[in-house]
PDB file of N, CA, C and O in Angstrom:
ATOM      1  N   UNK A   1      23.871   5.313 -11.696  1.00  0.00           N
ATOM      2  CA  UNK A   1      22.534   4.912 -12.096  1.00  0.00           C
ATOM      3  C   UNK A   1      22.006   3.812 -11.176  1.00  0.00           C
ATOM      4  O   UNK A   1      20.905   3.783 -10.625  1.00  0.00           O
ATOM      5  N   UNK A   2      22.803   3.084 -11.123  1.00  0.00           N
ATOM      6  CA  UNK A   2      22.499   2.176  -9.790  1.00  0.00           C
ATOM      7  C   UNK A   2      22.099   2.093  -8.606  1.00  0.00           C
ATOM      8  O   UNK A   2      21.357   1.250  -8.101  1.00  0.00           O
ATOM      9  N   UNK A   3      22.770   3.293  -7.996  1.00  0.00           N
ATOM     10  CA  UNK A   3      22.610   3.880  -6.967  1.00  0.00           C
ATOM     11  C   UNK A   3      21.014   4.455  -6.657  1.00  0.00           C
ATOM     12  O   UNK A   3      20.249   4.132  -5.748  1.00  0.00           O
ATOM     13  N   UNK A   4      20.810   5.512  -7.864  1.00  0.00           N
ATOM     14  CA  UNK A   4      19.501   6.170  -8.056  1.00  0.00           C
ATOM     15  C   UNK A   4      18.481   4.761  -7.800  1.00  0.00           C
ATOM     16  O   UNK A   4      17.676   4.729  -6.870  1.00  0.00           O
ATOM     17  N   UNK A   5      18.654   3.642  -8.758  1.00  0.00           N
ATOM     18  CA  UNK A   5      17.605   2.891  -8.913  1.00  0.00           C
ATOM     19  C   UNK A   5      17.487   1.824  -7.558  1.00  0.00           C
ATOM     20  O   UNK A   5      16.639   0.957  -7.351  1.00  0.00           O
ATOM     21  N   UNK A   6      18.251   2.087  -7.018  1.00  0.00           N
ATOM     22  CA  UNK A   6      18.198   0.809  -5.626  1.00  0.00           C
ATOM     23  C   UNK A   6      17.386   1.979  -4.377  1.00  0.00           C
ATOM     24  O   UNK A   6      16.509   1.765  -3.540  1.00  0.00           O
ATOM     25  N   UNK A   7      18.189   3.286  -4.756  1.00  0.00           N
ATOM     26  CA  UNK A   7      17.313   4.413  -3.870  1.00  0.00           C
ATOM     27  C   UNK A   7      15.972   4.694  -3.903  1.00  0.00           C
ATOM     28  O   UNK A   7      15.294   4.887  -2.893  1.00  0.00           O
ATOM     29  N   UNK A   8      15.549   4.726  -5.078  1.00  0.00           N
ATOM     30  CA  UNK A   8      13.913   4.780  -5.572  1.00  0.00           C
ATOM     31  C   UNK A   8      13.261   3.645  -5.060  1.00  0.00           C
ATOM     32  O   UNK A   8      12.257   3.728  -4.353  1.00  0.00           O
ATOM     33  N   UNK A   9      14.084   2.015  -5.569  1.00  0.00           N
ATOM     34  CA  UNK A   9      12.967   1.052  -4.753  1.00  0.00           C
ATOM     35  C   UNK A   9      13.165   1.127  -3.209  1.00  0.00           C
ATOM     36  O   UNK A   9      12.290   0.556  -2.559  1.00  0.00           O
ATOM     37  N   UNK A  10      14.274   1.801  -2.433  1.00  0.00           N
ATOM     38  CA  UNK A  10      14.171   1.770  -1.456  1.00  0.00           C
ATOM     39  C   UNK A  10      13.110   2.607  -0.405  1.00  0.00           C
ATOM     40  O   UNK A  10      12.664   2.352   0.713  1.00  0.00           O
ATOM     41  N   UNK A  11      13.000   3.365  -1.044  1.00  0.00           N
ATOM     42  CA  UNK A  11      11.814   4.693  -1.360  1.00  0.00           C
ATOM     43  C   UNK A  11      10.561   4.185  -1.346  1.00  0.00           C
ATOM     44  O   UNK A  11       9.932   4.192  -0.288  1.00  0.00           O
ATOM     45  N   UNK A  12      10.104   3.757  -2.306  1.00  0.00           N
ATOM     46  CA  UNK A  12       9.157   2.922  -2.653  1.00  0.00           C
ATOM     47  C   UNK A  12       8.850   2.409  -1.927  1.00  0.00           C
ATOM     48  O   UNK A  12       7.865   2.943  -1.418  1.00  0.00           O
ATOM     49  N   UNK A  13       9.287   1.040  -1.210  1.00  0.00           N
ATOM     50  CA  UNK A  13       8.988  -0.023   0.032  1.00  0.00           C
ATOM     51  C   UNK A  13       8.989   1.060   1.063  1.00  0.00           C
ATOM     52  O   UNK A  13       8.544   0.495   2.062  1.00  0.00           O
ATOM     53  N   UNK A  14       9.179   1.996   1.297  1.00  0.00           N
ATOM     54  CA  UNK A  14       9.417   2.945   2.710  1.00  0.00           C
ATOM     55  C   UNK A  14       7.831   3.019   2.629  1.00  0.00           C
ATOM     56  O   UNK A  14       6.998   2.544   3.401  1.00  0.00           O
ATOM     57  N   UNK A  15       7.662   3.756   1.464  1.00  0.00           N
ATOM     58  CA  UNK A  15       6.286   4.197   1.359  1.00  0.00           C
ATOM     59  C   UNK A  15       5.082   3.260   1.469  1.00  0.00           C
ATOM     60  O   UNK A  15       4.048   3.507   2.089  1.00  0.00           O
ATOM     61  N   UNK A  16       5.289   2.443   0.963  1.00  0.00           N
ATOM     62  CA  UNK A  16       4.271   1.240   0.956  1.00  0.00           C
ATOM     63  C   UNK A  16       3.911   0.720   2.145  1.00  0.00           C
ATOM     64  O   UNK A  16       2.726   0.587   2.451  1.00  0.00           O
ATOM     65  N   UNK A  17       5.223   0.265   3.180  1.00  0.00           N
ATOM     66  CA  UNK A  17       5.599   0.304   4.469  1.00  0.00           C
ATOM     67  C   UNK A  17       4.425   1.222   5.553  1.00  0.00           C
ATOM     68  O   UNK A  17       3.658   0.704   6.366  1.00  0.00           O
ATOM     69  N   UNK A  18       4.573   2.604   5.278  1.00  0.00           N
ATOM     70  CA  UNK A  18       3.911   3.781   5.757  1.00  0.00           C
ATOM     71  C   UNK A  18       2.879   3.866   5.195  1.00  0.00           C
ATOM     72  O   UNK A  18       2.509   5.005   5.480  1.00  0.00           O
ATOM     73  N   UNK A  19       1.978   3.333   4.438  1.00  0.00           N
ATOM     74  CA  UNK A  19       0.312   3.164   3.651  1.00  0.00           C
ATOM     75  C   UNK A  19       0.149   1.799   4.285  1.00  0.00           C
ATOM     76  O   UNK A  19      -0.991   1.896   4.739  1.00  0.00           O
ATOM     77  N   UNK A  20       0.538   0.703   4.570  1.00  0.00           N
ATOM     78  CA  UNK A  20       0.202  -1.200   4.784  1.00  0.00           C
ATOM     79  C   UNK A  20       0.207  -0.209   6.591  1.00  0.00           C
ATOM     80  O   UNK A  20      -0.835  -0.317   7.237  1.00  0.00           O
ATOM     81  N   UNK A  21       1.185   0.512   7.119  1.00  0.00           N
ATOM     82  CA  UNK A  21       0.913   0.850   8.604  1.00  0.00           C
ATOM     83  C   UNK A  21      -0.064   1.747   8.645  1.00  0.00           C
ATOM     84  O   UNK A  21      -0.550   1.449   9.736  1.00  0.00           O
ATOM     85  N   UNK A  22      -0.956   2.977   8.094  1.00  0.00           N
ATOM     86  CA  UNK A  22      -2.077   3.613   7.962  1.00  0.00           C
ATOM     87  C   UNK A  22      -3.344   3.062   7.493  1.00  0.00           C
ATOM     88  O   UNK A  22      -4.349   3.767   7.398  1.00  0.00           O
ATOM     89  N   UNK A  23      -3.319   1.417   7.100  1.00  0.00           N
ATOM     90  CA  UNK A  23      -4.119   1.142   6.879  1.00  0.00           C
ATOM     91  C   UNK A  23      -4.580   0.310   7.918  1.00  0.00           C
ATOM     92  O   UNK A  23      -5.745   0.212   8.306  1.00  0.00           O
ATOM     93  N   UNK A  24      -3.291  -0.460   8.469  1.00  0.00           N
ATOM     94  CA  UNK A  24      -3.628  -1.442   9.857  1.00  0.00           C
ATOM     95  C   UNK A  24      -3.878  -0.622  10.718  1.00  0.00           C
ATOM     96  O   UNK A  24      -4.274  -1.381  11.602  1.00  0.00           O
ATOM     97  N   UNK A  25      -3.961   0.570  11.218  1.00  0.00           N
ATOM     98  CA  UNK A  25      -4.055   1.439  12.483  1.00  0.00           C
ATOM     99  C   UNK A  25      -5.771   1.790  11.663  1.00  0.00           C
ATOM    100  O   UNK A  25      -6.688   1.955  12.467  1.00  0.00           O
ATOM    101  N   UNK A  26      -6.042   1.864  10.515  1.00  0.00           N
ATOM    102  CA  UNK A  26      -7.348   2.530  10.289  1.00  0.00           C
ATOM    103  C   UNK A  26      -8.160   1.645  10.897  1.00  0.00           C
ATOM    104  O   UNK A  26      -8.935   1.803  11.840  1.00  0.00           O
ATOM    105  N   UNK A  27      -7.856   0.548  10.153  1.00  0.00           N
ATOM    106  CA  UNK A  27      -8.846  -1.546  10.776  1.00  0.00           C
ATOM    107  C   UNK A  27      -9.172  -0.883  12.005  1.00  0.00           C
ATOM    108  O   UNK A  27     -10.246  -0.356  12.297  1.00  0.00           O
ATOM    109  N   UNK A  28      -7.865  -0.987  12.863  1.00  0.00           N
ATOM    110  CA  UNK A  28      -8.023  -1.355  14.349  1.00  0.00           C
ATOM    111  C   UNK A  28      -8.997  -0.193  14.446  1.00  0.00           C
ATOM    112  O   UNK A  28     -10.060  -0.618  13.994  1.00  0.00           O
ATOM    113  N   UNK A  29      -9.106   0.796  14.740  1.00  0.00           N
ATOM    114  CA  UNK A  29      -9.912   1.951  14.618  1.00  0.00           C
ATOM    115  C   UNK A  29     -11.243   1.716  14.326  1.00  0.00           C
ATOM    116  O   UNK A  29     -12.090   2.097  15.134  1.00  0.00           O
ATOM    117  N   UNK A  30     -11.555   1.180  13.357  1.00  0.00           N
ATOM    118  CA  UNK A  30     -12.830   0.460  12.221  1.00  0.00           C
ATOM    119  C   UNK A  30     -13.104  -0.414  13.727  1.00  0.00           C
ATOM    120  O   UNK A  30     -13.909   0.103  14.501  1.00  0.00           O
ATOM    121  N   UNK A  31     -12.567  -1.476  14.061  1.00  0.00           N
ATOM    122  CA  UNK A  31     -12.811  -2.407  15.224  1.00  0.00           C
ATOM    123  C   UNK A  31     -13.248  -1.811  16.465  1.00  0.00           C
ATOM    124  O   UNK A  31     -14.247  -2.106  17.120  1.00  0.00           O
ATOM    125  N   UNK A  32     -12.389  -0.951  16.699  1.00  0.00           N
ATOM    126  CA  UNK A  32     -12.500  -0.127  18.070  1.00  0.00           C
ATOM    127  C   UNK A  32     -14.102   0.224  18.136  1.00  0.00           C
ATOM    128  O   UNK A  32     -14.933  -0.030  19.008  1.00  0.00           O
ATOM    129  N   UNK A  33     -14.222   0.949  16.802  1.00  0.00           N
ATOM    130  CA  UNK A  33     -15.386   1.933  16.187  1.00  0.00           C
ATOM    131  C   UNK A  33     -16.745   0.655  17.072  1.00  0.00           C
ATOM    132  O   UNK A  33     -17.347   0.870  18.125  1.00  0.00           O
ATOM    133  N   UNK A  34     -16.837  -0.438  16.281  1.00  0.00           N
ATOM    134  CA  UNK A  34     -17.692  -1.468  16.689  1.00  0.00           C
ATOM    135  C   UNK A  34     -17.686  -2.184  17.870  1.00  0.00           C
ATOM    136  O   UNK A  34     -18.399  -3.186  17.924  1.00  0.00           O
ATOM    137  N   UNK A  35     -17.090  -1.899  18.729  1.00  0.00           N
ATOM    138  CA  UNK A  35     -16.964  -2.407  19.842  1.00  0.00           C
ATOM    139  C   UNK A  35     -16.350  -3.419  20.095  1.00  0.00           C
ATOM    140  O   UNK A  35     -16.715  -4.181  20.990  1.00  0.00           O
ATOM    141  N   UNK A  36     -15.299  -3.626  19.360  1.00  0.00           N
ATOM    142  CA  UNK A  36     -14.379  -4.949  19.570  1.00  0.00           C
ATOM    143  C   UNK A  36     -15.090  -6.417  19.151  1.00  0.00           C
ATOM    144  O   UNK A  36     -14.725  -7.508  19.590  1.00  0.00           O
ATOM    145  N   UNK A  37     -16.068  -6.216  18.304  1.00  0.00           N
ATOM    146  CA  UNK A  37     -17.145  -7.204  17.655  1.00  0.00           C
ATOM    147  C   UNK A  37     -15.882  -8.328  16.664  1.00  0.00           C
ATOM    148  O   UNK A  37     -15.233  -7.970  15.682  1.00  0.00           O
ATOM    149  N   UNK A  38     -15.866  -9.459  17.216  1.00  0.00           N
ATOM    150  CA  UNK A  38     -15.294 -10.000  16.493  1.00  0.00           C
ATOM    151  C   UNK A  38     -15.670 -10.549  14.954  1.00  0.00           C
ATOM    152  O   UNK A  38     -16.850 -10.446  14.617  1.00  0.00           O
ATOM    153  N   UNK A  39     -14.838 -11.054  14.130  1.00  0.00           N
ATOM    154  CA  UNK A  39     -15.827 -11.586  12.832  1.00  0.00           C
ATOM    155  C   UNK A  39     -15.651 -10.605  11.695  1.00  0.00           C
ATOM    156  O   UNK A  39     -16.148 -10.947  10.621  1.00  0.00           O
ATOM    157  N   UNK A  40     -15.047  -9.483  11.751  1.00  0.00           N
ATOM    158  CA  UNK A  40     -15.123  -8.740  10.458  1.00  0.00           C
ATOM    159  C   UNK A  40     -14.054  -8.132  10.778  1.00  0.00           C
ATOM    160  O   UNK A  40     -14.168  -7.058  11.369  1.00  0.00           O
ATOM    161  N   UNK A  41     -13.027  -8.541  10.539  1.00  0.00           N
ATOM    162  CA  UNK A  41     -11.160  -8.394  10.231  1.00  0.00           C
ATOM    163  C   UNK A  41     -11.113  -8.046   8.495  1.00  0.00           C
ATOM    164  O   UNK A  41     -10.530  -7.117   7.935  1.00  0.00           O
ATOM    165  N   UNK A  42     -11.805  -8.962   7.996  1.00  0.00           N
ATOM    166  CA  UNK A  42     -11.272  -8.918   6.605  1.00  0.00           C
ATOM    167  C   UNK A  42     -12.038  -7.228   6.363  1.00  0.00           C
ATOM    168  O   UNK A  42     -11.438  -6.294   5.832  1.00  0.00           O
ATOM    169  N   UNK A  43     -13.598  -7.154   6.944  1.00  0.00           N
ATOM    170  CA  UNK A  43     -14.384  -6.046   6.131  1.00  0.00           C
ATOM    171  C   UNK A  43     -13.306  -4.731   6.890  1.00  0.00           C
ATOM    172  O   UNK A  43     -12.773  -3.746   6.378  1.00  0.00           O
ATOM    173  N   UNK A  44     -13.305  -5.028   7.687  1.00  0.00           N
ATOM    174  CA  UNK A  44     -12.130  -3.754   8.592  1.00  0.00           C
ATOM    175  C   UNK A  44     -11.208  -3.581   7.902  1.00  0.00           C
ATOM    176  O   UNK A  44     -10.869  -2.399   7.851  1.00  0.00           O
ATOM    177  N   UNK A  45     -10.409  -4.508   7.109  1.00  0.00           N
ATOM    178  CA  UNK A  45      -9.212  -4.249   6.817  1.00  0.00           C
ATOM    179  C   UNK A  45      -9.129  -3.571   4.940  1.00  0.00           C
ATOM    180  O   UNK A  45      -8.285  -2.873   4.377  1.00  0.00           O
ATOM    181  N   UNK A  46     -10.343  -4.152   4.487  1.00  0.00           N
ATOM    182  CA  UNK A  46     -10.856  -3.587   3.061  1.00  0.00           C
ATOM    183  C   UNK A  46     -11.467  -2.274   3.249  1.00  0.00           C
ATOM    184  O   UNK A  46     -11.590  -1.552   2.259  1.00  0.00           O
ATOM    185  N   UNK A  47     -11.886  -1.853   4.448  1.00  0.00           N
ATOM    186  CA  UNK A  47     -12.666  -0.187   4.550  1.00  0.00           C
ATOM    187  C   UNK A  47     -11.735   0.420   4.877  1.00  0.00           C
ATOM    188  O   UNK A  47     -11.748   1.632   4.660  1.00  0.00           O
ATOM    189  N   UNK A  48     -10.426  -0.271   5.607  1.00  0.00           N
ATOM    190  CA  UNK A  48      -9.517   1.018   5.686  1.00  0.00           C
ATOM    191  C   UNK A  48      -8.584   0.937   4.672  1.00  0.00           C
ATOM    192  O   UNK A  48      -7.958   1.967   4.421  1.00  0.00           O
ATOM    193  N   UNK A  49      -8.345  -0.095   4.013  1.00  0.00           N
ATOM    194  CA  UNK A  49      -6.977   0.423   2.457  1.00  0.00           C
ATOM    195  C   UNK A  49      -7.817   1.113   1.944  1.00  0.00           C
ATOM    196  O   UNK A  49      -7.477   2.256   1.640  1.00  0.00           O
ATOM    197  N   UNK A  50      -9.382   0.617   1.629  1.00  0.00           N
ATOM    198  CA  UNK A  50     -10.435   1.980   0.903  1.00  0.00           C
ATOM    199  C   UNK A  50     -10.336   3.479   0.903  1.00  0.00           C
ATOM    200  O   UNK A  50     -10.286   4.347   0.032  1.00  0.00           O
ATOM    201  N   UNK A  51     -10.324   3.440   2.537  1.00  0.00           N
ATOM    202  CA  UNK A  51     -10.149   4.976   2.995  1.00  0.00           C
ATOM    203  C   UNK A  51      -8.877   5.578   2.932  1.00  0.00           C
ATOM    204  O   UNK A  51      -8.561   6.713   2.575  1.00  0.00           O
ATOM    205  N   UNK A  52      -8.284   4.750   3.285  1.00  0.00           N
ATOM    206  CA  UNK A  52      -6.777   5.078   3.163  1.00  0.00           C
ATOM    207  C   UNK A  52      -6.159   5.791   1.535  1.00  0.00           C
ATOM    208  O   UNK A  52      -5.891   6.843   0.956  1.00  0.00           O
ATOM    209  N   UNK A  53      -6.194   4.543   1.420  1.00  0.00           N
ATOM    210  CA  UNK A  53      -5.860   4.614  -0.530  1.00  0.00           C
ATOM    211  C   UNK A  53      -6.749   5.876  -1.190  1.00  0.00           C
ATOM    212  O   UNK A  53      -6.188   6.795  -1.788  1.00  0.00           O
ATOM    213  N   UNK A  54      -7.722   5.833  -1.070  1.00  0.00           N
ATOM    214  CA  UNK A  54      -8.253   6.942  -1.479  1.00  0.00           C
ATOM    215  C   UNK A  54      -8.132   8.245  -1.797  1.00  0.00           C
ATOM    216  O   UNK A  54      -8.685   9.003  -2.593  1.00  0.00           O
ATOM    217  N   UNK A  55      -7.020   8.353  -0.744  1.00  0.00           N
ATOM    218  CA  UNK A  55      -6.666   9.552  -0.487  1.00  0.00           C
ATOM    219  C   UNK A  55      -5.047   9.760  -1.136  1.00  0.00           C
ATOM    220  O   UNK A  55      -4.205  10.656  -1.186  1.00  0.00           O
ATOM    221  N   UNK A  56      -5.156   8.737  -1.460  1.00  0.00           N
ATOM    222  CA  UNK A  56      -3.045   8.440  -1.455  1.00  0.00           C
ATOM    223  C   UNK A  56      -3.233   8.425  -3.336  1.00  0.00           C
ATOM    224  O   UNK A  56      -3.969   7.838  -4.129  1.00  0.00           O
ATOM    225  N   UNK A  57      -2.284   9.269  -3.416  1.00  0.00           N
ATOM    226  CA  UNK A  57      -1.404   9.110  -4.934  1.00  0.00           C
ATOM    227  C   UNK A  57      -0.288   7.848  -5.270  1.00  0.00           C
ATOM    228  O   UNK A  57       0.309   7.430  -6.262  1.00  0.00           O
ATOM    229  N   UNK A  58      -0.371   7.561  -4.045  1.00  0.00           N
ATOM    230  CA  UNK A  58       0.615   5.936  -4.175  1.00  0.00           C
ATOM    231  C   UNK A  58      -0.186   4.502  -4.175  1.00  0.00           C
ATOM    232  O   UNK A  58       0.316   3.401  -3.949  1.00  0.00           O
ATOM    233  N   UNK A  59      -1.320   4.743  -4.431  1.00  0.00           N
ATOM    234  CA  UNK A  59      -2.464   4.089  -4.726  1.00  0.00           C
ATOM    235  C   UNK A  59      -1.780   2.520  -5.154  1.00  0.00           C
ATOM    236  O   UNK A  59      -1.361   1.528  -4.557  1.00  0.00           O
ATOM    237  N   UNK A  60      -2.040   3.197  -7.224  1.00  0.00           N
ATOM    238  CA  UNK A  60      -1.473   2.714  -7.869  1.00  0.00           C
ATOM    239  C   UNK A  60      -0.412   1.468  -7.570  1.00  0.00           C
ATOM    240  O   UNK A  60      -0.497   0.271  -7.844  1.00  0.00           O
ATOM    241  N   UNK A  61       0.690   2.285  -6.853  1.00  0.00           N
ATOM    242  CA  UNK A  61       1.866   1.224  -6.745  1.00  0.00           C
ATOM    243  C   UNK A  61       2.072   0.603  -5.612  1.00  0.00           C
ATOM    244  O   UNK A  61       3.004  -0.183  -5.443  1.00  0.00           O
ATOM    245  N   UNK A  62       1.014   0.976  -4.532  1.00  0.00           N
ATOM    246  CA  UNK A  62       1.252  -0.110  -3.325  1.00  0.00           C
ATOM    247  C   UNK A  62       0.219  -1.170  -3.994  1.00  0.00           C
ATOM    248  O   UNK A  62       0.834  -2.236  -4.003  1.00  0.00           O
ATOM    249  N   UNK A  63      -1.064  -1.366  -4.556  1.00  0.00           N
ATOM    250  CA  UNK A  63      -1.793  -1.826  -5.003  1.00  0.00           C
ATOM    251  C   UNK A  63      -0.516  -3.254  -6.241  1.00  0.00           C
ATOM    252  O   UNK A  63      -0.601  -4.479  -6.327  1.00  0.00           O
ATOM    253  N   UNK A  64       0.260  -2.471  -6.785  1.00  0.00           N
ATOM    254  CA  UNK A  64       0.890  -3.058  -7.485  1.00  0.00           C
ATOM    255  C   UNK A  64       1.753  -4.426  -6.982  1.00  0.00           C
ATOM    256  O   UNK A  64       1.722  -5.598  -7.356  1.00  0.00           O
ATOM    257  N   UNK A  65       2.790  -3.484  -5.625  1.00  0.00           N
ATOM    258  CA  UNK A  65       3.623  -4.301  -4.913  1.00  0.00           C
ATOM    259  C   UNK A  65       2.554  -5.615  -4.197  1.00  0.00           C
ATOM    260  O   UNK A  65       2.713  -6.836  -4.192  1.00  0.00           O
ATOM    261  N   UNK A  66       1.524  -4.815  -3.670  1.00  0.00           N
ATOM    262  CA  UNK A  66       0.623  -6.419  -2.466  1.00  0.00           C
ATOM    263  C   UNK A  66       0.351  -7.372  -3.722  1.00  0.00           C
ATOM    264  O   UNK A  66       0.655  -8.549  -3.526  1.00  0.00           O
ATOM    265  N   UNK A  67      -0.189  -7.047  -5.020  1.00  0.00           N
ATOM    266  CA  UNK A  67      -0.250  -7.551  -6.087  1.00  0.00           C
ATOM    267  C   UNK A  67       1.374  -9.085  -6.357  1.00  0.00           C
ATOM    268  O   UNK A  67       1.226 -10.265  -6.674  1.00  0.00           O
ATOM    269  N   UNK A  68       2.797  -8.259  -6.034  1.00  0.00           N
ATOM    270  CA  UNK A  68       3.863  -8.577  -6.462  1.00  0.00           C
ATOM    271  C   UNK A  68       4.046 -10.185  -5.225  1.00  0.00           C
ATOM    272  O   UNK A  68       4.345 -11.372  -5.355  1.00  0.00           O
ATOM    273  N   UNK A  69       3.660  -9.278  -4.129  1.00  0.00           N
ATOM    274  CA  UNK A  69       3.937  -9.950  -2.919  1.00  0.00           C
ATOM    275  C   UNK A  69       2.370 -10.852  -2.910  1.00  0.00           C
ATOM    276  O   UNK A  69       1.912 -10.789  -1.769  1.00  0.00           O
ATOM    277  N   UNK A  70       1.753 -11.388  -3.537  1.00  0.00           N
ATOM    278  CA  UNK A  70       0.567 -12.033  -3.488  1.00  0.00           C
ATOM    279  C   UNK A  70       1.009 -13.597  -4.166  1.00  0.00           C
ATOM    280  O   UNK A  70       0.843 -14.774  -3.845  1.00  0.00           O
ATOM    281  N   UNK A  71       1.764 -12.739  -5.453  1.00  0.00           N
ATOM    282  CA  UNK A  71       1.827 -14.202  -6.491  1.00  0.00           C
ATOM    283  C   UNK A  71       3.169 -14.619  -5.857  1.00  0.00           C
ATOM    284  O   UNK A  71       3.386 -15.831  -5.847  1.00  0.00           O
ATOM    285  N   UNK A  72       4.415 -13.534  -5.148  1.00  0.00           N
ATOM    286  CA  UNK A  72       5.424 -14.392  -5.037  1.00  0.00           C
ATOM    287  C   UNK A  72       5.350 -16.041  -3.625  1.00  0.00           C
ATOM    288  O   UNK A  72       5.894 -17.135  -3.475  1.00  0.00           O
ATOM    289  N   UNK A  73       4.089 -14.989  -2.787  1.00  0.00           N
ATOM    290  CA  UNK A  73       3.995 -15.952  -1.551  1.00  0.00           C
ATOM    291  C   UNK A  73       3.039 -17.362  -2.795  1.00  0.00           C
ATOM    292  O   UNK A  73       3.636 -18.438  -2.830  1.00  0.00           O
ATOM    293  N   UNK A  74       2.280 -17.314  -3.298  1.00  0.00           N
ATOM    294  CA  UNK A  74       1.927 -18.375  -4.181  1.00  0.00           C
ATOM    295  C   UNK A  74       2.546 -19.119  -4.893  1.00  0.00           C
ATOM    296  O   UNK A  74       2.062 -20.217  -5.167  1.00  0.00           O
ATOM    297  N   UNK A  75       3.851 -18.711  -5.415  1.00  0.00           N
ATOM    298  CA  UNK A  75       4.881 -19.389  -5.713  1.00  0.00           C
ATOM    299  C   UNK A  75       5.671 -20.111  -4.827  1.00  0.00           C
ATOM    300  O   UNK A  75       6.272 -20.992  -5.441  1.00  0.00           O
ATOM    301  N   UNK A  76       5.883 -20.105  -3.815  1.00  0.00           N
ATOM    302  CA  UNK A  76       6.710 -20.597  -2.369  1.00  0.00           C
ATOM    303  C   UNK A  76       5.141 -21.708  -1.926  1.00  0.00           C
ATOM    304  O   UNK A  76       5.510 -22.571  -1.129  1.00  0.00           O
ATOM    305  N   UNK A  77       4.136 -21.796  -2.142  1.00  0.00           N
ATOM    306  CA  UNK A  77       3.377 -22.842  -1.496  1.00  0.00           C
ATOM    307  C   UNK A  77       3.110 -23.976  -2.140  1.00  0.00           C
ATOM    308  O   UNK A  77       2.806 -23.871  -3.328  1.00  0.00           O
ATOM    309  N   UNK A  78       3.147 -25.040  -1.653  1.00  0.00           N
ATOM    310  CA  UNK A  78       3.284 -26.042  -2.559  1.00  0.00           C
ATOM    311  C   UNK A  78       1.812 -26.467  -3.265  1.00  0.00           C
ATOM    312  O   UNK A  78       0.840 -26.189  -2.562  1.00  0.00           O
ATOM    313  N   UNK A  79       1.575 -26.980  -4.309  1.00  0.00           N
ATOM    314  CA  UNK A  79       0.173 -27.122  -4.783  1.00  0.00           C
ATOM    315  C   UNK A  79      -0.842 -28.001  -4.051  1.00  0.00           C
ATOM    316  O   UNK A  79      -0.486 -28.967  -3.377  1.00  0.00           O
ATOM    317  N   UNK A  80      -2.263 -27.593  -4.223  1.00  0.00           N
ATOM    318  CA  UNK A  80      -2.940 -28.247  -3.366  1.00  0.00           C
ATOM    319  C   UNK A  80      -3.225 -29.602  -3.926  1.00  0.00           C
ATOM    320  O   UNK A  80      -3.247 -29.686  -5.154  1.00  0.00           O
ATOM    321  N   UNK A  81      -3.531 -31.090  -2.945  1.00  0.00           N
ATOM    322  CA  UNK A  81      -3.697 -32.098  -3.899  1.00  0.00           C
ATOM    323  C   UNK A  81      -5.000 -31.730  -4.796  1.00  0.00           C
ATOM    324  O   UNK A  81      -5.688 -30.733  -4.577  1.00  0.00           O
ATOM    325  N   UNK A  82      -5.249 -32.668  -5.839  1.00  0.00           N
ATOM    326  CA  UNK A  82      -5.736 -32.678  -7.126  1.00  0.00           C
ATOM    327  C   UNK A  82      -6.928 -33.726  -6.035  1.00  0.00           C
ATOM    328  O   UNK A  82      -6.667 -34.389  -5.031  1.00  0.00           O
ATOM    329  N   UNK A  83      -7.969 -33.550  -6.600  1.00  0.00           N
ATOM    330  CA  UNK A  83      -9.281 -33.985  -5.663  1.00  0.00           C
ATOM    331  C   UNK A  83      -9.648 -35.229  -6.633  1.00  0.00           C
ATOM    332  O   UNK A  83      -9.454 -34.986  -7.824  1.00  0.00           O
ATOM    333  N   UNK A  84     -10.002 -36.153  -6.416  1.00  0.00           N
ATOM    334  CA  UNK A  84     -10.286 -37.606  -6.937  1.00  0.00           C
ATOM    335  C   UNK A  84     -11.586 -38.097  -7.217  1.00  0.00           C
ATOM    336  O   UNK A  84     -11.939 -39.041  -7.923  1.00  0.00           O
ATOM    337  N   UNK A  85     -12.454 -37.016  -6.311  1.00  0.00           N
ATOM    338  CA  UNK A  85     -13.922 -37.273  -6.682  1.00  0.00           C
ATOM    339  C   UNK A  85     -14.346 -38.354  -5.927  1.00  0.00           C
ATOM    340  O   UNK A  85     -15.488 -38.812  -5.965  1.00  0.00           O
ATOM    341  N   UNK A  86     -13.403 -38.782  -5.216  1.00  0.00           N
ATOM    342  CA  UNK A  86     -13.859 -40.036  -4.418  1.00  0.00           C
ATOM    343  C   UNK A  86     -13.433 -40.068  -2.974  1.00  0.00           C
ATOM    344  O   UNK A  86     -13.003 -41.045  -2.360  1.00  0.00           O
ATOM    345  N   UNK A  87     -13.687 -38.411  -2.372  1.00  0.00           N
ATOM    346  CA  UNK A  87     -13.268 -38.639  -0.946  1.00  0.00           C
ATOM    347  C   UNK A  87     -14.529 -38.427  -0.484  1.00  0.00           C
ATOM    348  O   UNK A  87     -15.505 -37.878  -0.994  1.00  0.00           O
ATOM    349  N   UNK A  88     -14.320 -39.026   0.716  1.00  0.00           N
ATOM    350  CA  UNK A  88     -16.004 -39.636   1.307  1.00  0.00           C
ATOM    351  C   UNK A  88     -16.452 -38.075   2.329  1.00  0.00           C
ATOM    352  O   UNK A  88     -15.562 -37.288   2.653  1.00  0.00           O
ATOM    353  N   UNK A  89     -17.573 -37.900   2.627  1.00  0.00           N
ATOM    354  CA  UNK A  89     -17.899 -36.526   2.924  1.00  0.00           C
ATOM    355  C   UNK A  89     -18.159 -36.814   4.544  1.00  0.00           C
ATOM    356  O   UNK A  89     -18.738 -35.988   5.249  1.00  0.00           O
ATOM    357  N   UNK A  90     -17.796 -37.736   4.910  1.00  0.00           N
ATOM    358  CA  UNK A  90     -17.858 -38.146   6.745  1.00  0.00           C
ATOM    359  C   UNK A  90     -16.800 -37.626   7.387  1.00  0.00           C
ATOM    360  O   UNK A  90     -16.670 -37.792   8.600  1.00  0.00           O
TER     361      UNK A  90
END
């Protein structure tokens, strides 16, 4: 049973792996498309998981994992200071 279940998540990350790489090759593409226009990385990179995902039945669970891998990198950063209301705006 063990075996099965370490195989499936291994499975899993393969796949996710192979959708996070079809989506960075879509961007660059998206970029190419515009002429190497700098300034819109983020909109490039949201039109191609769009397009990408769209099409994918693994939607769902890569959506899940960047989800997993979002809060764990937020957990590893240390908190931002607490603002005092009294830092000068110069």
């Amino acid at each position: 049973m063990v075996n099965n279940e370490a195989r499936r998540k291994k499975q899993q990350e393969m796949m996710a792996e192979l959708l996070e790489r079809k989506i960075r090759l879509h961007a660059q593409q998206l970029y190419e498309q515009r002429g190497k226009a700098e300034g819109m990385a983020l909109q490039d990179w949201v039109q191609a998981e769009s397009n990408v995902l769209g099409k994918s039945i693994m939607a769902p669970f890569y959506r899940k994992l960047r989800l997993q891998a979002n809060q764990a990198a937020e957990d590893v950063l240390p908190p931002e200071p607490e603002s005092t209301g009294c830092e000068s705006s110069q």
